[in-house]
C-alpha positions in Angstrom: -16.8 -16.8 1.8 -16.1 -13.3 3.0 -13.5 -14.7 5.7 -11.6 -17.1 2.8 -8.7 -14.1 3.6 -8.1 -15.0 6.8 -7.3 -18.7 6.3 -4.0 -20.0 6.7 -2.0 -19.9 3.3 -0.7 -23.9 4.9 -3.8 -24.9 4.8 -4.6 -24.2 1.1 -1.7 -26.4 0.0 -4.0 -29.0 0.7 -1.7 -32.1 2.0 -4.4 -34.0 3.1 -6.6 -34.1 0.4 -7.3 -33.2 -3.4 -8.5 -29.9 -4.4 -12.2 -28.6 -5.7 -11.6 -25.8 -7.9 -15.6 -25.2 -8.3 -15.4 -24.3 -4.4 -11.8 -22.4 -4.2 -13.1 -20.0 -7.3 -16.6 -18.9 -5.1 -14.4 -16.9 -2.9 -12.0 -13.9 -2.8 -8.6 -14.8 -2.0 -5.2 -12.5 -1.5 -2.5 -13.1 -4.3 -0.3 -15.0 -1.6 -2.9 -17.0 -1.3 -3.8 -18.2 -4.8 -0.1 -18.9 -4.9 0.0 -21.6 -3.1 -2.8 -23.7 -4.1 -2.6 -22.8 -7.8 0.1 -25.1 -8.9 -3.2 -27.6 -8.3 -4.6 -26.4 -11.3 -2.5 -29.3 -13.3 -4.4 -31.4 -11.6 -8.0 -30.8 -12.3 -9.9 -30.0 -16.0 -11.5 -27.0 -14.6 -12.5 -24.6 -17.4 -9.9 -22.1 -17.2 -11.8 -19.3 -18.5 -14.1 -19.5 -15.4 -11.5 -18.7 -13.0 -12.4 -15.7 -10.7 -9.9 -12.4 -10.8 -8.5 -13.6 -7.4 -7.6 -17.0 -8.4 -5.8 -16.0 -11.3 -3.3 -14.0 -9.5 -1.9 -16.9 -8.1 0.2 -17.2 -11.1 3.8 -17.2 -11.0 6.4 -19.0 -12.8 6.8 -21.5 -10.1 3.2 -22.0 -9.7 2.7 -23.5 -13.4 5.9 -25.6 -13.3 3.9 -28.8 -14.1 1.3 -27.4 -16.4 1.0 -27.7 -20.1 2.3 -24.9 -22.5 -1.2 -24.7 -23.6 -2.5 -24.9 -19.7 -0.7 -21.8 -19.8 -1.7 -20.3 -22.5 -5.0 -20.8 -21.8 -4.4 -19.0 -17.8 -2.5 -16.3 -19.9 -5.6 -15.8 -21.8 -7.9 -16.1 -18.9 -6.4 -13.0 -17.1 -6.9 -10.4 -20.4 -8.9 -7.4 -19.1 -12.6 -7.9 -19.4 -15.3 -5.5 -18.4 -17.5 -7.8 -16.5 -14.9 -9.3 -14.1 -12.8 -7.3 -11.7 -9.1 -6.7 -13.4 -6.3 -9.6 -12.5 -3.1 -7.8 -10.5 -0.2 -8.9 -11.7 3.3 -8.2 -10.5 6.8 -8.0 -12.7 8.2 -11.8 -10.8 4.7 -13.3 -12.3 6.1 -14.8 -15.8 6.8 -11.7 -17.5 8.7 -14.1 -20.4 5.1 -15.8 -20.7 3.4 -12.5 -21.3 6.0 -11.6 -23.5 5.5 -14.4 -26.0 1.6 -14.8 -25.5 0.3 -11.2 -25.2 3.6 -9.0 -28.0 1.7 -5.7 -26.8 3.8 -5.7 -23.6 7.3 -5.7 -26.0 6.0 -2.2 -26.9 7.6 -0.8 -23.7 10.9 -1.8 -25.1 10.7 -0.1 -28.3 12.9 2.7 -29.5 13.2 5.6 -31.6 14.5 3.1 -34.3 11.5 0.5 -33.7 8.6 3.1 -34.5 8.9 5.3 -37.5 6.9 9.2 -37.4 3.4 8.0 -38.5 2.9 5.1 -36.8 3.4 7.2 -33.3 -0.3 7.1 -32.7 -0.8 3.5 -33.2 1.5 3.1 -31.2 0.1 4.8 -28.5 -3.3 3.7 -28.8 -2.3 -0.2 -28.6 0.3 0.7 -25.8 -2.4 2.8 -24.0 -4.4 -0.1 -22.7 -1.6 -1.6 -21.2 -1.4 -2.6 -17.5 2.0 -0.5 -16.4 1.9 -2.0 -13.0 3.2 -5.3 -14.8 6.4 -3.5 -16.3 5.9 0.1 -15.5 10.0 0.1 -14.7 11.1 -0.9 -17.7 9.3 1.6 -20.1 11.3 3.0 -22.9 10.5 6.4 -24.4 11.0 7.2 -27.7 10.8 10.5 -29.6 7.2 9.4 -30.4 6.6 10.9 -27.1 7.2 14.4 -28.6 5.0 14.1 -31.3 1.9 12.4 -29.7 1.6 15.1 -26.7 -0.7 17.5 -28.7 -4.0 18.2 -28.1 -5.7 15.9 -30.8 -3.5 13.4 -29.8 -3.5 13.4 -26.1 -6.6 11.1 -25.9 -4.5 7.8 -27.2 -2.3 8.0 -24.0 -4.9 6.2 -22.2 -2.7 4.8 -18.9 0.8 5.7 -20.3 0.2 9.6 -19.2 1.2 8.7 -15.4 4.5 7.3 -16.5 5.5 10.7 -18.4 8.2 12.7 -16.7 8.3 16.2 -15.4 10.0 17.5 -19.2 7.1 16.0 -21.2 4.3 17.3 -18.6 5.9 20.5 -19.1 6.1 20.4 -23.2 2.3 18.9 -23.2 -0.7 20.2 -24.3 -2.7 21.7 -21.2 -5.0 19.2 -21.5 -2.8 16.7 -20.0 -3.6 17.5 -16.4 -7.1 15.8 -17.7 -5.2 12.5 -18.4 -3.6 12.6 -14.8 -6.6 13.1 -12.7 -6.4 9.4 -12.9 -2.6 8.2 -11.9 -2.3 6.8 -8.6 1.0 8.9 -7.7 3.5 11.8 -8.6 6.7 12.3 -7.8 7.9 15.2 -7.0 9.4 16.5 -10.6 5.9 15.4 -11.8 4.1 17.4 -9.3 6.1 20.6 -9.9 5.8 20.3 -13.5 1.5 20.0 -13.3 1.9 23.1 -11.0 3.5 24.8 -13.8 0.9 24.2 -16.2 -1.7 25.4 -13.4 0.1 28.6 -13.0 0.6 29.2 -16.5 -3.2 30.6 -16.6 -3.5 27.9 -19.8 -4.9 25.2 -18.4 -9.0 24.9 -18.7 -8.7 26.1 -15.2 -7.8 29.9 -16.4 -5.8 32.5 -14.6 -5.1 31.3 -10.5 -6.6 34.5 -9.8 -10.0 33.3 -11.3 -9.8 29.9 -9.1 -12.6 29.2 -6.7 -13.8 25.7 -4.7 -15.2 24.3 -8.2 -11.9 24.6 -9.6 -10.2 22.1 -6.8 -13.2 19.7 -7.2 -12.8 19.9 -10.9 -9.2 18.6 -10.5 -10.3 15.4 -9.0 -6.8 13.8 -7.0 -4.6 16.4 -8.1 -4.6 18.8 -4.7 -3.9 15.9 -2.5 0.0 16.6 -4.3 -0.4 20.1 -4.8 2.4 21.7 -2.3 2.0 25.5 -1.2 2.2 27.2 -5.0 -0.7 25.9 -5.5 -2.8 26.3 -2.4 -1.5 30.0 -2.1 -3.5 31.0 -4.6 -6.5 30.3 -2.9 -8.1 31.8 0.6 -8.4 30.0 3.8 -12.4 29.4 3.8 -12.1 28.0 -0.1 -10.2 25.5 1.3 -11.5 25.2 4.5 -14.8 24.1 2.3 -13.3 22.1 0.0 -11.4 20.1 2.6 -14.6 19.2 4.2 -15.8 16.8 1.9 -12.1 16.4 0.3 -10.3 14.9 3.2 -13.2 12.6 4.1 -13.3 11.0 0.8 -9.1 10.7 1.3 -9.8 8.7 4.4 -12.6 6.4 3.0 -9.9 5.1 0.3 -7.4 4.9 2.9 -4.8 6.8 1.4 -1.9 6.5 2.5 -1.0 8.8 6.0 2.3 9.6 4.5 0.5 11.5 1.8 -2.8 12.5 4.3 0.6 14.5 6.2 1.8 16.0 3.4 -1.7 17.6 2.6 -2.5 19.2 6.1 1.1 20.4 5.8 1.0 22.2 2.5 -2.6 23.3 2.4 -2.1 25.1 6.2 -0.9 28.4 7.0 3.4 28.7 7.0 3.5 30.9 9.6 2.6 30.3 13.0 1.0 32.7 15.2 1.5 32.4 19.1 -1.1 34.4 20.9 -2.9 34.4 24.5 -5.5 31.7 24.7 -7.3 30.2 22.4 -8.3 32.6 19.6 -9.4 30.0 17.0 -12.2 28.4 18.8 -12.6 25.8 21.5 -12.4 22.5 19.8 -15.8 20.4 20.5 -17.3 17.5 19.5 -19.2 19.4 16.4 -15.6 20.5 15.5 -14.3 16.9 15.6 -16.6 16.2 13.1 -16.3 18.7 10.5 -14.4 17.0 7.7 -11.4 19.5 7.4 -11.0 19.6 11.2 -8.6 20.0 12.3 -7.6 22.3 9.3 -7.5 26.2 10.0 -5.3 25.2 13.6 -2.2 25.8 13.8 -0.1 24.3 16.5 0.1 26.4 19.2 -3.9 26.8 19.0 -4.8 23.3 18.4 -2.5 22.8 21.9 -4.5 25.7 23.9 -7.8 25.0 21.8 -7.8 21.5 23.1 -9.4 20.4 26.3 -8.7 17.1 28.4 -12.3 16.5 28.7 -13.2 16.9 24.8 -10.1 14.4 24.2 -10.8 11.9 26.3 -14.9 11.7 25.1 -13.5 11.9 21.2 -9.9 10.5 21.2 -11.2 7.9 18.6 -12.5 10.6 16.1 -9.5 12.9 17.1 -6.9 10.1 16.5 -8.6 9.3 13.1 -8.3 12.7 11.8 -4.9 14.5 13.1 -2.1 13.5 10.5 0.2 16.2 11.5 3.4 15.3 13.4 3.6 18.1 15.8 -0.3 17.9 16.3 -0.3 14.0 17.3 2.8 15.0 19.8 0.4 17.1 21.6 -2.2 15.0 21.7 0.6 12.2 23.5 1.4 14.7 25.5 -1.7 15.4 26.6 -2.8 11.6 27.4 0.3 11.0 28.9 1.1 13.8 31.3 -2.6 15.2 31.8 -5.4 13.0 31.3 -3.7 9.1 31.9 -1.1 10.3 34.6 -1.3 6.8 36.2 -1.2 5.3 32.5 -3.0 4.4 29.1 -5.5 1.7 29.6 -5.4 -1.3 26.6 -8.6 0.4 25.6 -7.4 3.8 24.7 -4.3 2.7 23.2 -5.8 1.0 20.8 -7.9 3.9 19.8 -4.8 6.1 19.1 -3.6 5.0 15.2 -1.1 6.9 13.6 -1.1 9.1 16.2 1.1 6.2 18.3 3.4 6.6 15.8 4.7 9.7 17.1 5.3 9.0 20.7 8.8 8.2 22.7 10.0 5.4 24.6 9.0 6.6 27.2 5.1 7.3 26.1 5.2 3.5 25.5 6.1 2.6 28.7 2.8 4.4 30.0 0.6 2.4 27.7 -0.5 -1.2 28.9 -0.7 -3.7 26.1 -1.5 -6.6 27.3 -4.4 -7.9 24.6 -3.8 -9.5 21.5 -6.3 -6.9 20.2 -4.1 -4.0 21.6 -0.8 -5.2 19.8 -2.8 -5.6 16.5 -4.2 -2.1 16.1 -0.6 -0.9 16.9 0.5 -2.7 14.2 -1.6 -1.8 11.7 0.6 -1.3 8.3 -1.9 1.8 7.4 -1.3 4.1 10.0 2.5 3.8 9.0 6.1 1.7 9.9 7.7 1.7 13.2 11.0 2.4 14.7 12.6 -0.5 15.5 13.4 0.4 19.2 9.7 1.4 19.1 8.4 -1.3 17.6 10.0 -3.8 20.2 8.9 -2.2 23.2 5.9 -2.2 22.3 6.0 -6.5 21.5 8.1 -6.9 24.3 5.7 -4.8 26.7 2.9 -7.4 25.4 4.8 -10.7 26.3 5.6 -9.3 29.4 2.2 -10.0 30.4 1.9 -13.6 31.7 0.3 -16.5 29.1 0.9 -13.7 26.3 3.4 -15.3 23.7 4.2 -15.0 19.5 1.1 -17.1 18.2 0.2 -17.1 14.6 -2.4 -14.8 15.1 0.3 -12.4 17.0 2.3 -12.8 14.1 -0.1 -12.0 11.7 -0.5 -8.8 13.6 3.6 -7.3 13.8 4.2 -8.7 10.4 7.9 -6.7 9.6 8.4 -5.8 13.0 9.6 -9.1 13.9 12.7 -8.3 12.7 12.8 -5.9 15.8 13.0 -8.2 17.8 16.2 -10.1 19.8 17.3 -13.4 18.9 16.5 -14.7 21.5 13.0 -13.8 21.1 12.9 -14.9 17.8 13.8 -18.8 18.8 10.8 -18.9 21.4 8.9 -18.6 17.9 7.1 -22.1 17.4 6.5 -24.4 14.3 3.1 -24.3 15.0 2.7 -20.6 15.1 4.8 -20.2 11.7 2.9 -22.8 10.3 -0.9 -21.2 10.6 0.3 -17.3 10.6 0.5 -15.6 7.0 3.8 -14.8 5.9 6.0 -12.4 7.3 8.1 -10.0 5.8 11.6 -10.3 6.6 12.9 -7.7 4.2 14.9 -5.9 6.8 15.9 -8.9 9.0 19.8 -9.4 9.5 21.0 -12.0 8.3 21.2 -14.3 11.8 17.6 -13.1 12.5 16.2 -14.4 8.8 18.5 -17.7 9.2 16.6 -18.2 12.8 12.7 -17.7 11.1 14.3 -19.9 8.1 14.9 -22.7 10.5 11.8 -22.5 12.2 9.7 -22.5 8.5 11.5 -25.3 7.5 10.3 -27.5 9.8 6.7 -26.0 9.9 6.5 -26.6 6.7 8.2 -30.1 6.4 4.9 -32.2 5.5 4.7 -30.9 2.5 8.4 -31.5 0.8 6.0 -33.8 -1.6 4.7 -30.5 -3.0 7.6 -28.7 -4.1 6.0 -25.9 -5.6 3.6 -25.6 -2.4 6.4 -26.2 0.2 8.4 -23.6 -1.8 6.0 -20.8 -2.0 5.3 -21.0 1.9 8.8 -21.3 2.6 10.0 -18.2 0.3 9.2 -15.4 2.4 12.0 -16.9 4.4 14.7 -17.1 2.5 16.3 -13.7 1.5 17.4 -13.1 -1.7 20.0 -15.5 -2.2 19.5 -17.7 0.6 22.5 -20.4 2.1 20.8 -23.5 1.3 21.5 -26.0 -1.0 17.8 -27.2 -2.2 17.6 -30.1 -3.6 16.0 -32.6 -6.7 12.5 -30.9 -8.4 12.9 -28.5 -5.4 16.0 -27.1 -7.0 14.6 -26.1 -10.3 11.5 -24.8 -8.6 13.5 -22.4 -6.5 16.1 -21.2 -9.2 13.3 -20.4 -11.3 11.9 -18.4 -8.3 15.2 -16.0 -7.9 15.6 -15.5 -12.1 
């Protein structure tokens, strides 16, 4: 059951057989997944109610094509928040018109000044509160309820609308809002500057910055991973130096996102830096490695003459895993490279390196040898951040270079986006077969010869199962661009123009 993720969304259209829903709703499944075979639902009495969170985020518009209006009523009810089952993620393409008519509380984001008189501002609130915002979150409209319901007494029917407030209501808000934000998922940058404001004000629960100490950033919960220097100025280097240590491992065990793990080591760390003889910081060892704020407290001239070959090559797993900085990770290249791989990067240590790869050259590529599948896929792991395109091919073209090597499913699986690197030329080599059993590829940033090429090659992977429209459509999507040159035809059609409205 565990390994459900890894099977081939093809497979699950079923074309060679009918479907057992009491089997597909034991196991976990991605949302691409559920897509696919979900459409099946029309075809079985399955208690809908029963459906796992997994299953039910299969649905889309195109999915329930054939399905009753009270089949989908009955799905629509089936996905409601409940505490015992894990929550259903759904996306703004996934019927938003059904949700509109079945469930009115999601009309509430449209609502103006005019829709919602004075006193009803708190019911308001408290109905819109327990909203899922990553449904519509875009389409929010604030009223001048907003004003009235950012008080103190009233801050606590906010509920998930607090993350969607902008930087001129943080600012206007009770204190007590930064209590209601420990729990967003991100800030922008407006946001962030206006919860530093309230910080700074010395009227926040967290009194004066003068009085702050370690408890105060574990109080704060997710808020210093945003905080930028105005905030970490305020306190000395060893309260953060402890506070990082169990902070930062905590950020890595939720695999936040190294974008965000940069701009933490970046803001908490000293501005200045200070270029001495030697090593004045300490030697970094293997007890260093493993302190959680390492490699806080180095700047970059220290971490460079702090650093020994031996030390890197014994810990370059636990080194790559915890060096976010840019100029850090260029060093530690630089290092592998020029000092301690001279002859070049075995397949073995490259794919220890991470997001670290992500900072070296052309020419540190051409060092590495990739010539295992296993190699290509840990540098192509989304979470350790996107690619250059020039970088990106080398580094695919490096591995077919290598005799038998070639773009199989599971290869596919593994580059994902960066096929759109990738020549022509290249591109056409790409089988059926291998289309057929990989997962779907993102094509986003493919030209339009490059998507027309993978379009071409889908269509015929995908050609046994024409009888399924919705299936055939929902594997053959990811292909097609936005407004794809094609000129579907019968059921097909209507399936597909539903798709792009």
């Amino acid at each position: 059951d565990a390994l459900a993720t890894e099977i081939p969304p093809y497979l699950l259209a079923f074309p060679n057989g009918s479907i057992d829903m009491s089997v597909i709703n034991r196991k976990k499944w991605t949302q691409y997944q559920a897509s696919i075979f979900f459409g099946r639902l029309a075809e079985t009495s399955f208690d809908i109610d029963q459906l796992n969170s997994s299953v039910l985020q299969g649905f889309t518009c195109t999915s329930v094509q054939r399905m009753t209006s009270t089949r989908v009523q009955d799905l629509i009810r089936a996905s409601r928040p409940r505490k015992d089952r894990a929550k259903v993620v759904l996306k703004e393409p996934q019927c938003i018109l059904y949700l509109f008519t079945y469930f009115p509380i999601f009309t509430l984001m449209y609502y103006s000044n005019e829709d919602v008189q004075g006193d009803n501002c708190r019911s308001y609130f408290s109905t819109l509160g327990v909203a899922d915002f990553t449904v519509a979150s875009s389409i929010l409209n604030k009223n001048s309820c907003y004003a009235k319901i950012l008080s103190k007494e009233n801050l606590a029917v906010l509920g998930n609308m607090a993350c969607t407030l902008d930087s001129s209501y943080i600012l206007t808000a009770d204190p007590d809002i930064l209590e209601k934000l420990k729990d967003c998922k991100d800030f922008s940058d407006s946001q962030v500057a206006a919860i530093e404001t309230q910080m700074l004000s010395g009227k926040t629960q967290y009194g004066n910055p003068s009085t702050w100490t370690e408890e105060t950033l574990k109080n704060l919960g997710v808020l210093p991973l945003y905080f930028t220097r105005n905030i970490w100025g305020q306190f000395k280097i060893t309260t953060k130096g402890r506070f990082l240590k169990t902070f930062m491992p905590n950020l890595r065990e939720t695999k936040t996102e190294k974008s965000k793990m940069k701009a933490l080591f970046r803001e908490c760390s000293a501005h200045k830096i200070k270029r001495g003889a030697g090593c004045t910081v300490g030697n970094i060892t293997q007890v260093t490695v493993s302190d959680g704020s390492f490699p806080f407290g180095y700047d970059q001239v220290q971490f460079d003459l702090c650093l020994d070959i031996p030390v890197l090559k014994d810990s370059l797993s636990s080194i790559c895993e915890k060096v976010d900085d840019t100029d850090f990770q260029k060093i530690i290249l630089e290092k592998l490279n020029q000092v301690a791989f001279p002859s070049g990067v075995s397949d073995s240590k490259v794919q220890l390196l991470g997001s670290v790869s992500r900072a070296a050259t052309l020419d540190d590529i051409s060092k590495w040898s990739i010539t295992k599948v296993d190699t290509l896929a840990a540098l192509m792991k989304a979470e350790d951040g996107p690619w250059e395109a020039a970088k990106s091919k080398a580094i695919i073209t490096k591995y077919l270079s290598t005799s038998g090597n070639s773009l199989g499913s599971t290869e596919l699986n593994s580059i994902d986006s960066n096929v759109c690197s990738l020549d022509i030329s290249t591109l056409k080599d790409i089988t059926s077969d291998s289309i057929r059993y990989a997962k779907p590829l993102n094509v986003a940033s493919c030209s339009s010869e490059q998507k027309r090429v993978l379009y071409e090659t889908s269509k015929i992977s995908f050609s046994s199962l024409r009888v399924f429209d919705t299936s055939f459509y929902n594997l053959l999507k990811s292909y097609l661009g936005k407004y794809p040159n094609i000129c579907p035809s019968g059921y097909f059609k209507s399936v597909f123009l539903l798709g792009f409205t």
